[in-house]
N, C-alpha and C positions, 0 to 999 in steps of 0.2 A: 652224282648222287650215290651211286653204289661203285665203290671196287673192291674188287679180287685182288691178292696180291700171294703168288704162289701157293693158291688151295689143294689141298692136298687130305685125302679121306680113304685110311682102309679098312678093308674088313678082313679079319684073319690075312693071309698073304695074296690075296684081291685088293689091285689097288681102284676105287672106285673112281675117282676125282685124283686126278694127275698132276701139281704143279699147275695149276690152272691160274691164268691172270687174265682179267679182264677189268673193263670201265663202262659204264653206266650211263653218260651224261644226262642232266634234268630232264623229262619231258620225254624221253625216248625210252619205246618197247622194244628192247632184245628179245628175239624169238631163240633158244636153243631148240635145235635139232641133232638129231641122230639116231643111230639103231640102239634096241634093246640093249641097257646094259653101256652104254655109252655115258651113264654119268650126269645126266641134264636131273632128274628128278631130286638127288642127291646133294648137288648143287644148290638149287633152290632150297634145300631144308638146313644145310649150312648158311646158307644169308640168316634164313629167319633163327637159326639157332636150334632146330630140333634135332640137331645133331652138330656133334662138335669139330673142330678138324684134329688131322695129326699133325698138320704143318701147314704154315700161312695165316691167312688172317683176311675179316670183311670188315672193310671200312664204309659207312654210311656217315653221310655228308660230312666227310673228314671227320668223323669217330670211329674209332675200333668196338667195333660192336661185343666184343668181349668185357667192355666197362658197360654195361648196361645188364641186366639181369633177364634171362631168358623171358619169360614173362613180361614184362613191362617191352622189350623190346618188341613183342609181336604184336602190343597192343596197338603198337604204329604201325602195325606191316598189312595192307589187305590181303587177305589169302585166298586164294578161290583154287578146290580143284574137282577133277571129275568125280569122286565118289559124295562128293557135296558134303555128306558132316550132319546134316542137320537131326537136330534133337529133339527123339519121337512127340517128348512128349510137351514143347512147347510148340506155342501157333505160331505162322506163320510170321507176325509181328512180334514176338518176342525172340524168335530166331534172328529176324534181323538187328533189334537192337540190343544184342548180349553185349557185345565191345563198349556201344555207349554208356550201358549199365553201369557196365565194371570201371571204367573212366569219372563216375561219376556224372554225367550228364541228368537234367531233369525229368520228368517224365514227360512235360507237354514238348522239350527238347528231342524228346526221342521220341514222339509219336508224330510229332509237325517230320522228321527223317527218315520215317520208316515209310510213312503214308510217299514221303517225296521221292523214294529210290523205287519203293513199287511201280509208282507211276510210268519211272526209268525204265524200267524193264520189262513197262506192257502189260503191267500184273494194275487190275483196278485195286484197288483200296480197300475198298469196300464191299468187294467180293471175297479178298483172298487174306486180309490179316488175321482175322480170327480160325482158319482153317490148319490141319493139323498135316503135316507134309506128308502123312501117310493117305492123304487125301488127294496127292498133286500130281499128274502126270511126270515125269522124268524130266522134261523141259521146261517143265513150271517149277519146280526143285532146283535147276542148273539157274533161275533165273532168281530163286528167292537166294540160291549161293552166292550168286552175285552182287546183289544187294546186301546183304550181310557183312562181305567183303569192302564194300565201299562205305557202309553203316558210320566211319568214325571219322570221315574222311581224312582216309593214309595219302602223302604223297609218294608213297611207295607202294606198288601191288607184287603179288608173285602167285602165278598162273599157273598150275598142273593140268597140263591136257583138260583145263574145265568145258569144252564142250567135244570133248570125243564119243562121248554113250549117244549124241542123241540123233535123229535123222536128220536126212541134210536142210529139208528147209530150215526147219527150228534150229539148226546150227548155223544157218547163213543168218538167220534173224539175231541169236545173239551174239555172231560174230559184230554185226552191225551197230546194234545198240553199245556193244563193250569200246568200240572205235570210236562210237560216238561221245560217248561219257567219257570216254582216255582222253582225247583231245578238248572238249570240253574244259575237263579241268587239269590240265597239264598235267597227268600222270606220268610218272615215272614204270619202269613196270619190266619184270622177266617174266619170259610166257615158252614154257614147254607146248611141246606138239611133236608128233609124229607124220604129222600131215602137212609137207612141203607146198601146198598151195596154201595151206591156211597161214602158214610165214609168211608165203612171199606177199601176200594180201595184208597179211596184218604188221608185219614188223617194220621198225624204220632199218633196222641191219639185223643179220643172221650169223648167230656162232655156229657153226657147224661141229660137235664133238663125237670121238671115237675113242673109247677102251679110256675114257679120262682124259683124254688129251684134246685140245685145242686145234684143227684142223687147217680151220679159215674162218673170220668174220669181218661180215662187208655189208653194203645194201644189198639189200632184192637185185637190181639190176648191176651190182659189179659182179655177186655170185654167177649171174646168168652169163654174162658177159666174160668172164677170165675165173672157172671153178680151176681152186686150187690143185687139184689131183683129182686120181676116179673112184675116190670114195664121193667127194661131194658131186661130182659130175654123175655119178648115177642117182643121187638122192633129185636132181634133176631130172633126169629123164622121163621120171612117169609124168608129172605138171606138162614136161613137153610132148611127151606122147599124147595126152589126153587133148591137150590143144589140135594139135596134127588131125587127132580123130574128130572132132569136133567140125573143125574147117573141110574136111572129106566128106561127112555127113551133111552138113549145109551143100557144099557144093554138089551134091548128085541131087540136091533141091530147084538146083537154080535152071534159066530157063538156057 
């Protein structure tokens, strides 16, 4: 579905995105991971085109995304990320179905899909479409983002850290729901994070990147199993310390 084919992005003599290549295949979520400045969020804004490369090239289902016109290309891309986007001053149902609008769908087309993704994401209907997002807690926002996101149905998504702001239940809830609807409907999908459990939970494999450059990428359990050097072997360490402390705490429980 998606490849990389030598991306390459800078900014004044900062190179952000390094010679980067990677593959995509249908139905599977790439988690990138790395530290600040590593390139992941950059990445994702060259797939979609908000920014262009200096060298290489994103191929979507064997088209060079460069024959498509910025705009029209993203109206096939779901976008979801953490600072959400949404716009003050439409309700909550009209944020979600901007994409169908602009696509041309009808209006009982886009009211029978807005009512249907709210549902998805635990937001009633009937409570929350007429509501104005200055009205929604931070987690009810991440949820109408997400909705919005899936609004046209893209078989493609691309993920910024969209549940970093919120607390951990409300993020293990949409982590859940978002796993659920991925597989559901065979999503395709890149998903930034900083949070190495929230990869190894959610990704089918993990590109690990540094300074723009390509590190290692594999499944959750080859990473754990053989990390390529000890940049990713530390990006590991805190999921296993946490585990460690976990089973210590339990065990001063037991009899």
């Amino acid at each position: 579905m998606i490849e990389l084919r030598s991306l390459t992005r800078r900014y004044g003599d900062r190179v952000a995105v390094d010679d980067l290549s990677l593959a995509v295949p249908t139905g599977e979520l790439l988690v990138l991971v790395g530290g600040s400045g590593s390139g992941k969020t950059t990445t994702l804004r060259l797939v979609n085109r908000l920014i262009e490369p200096n060298g290489g090239s994103v191929w979507i289902d064997g088209v060079d995304t460069r024959e498509t016109p910025g705009p029209a290309l993203r109206r096939g891309i779901g976008y979801c990320f953490q600072q959400v986007g949404l716009f003050p001053h439409l309700s909550v149902a009209q944020n979600v179905g901007v994409t169908p609008s602009l696509l041309g769908w009808t209006a009982v087309e886009i009211s029978a899909r807005v009512d249907e993704l709210l549902a998805r994401v635990e937001l009633d209907p009937a409570q929350y479409r007429d509501r104005r997002p200055q009205s929604l807690s931070g987690g009810e926002q991440q949820r109408v983002g997400l909705a919005r996101a899936l609004a046209a149905r893209p078989r493609l998504m691309l993920l910024d850290e969209p549940f970093g702001a919120l607390d951990p239940l409300t993020r293990e809830n949409l982590q859940q729901a978002f796993s659920s609807v991925r597989r559901e409907l065979a999503l395709t999908g890149i998903f930034v994070t900083h949070d190495m459990v929230e990869a190894l939970l959610l990704g089918d494999r993990i590109a690990v990147l540094h300074e723009g450059r390509l590190v290692q990428v594999g499944t959750p359990a080859e990473l754990l199993r053989a990390p390529a050097d000890e940049r990713v072997a530390e990006l590991l360490r805190t999921p296993r310390r946490q585990v460690e402390a976990i089973d210590e705490l339990l065990g001063r429980g037991r009899p």
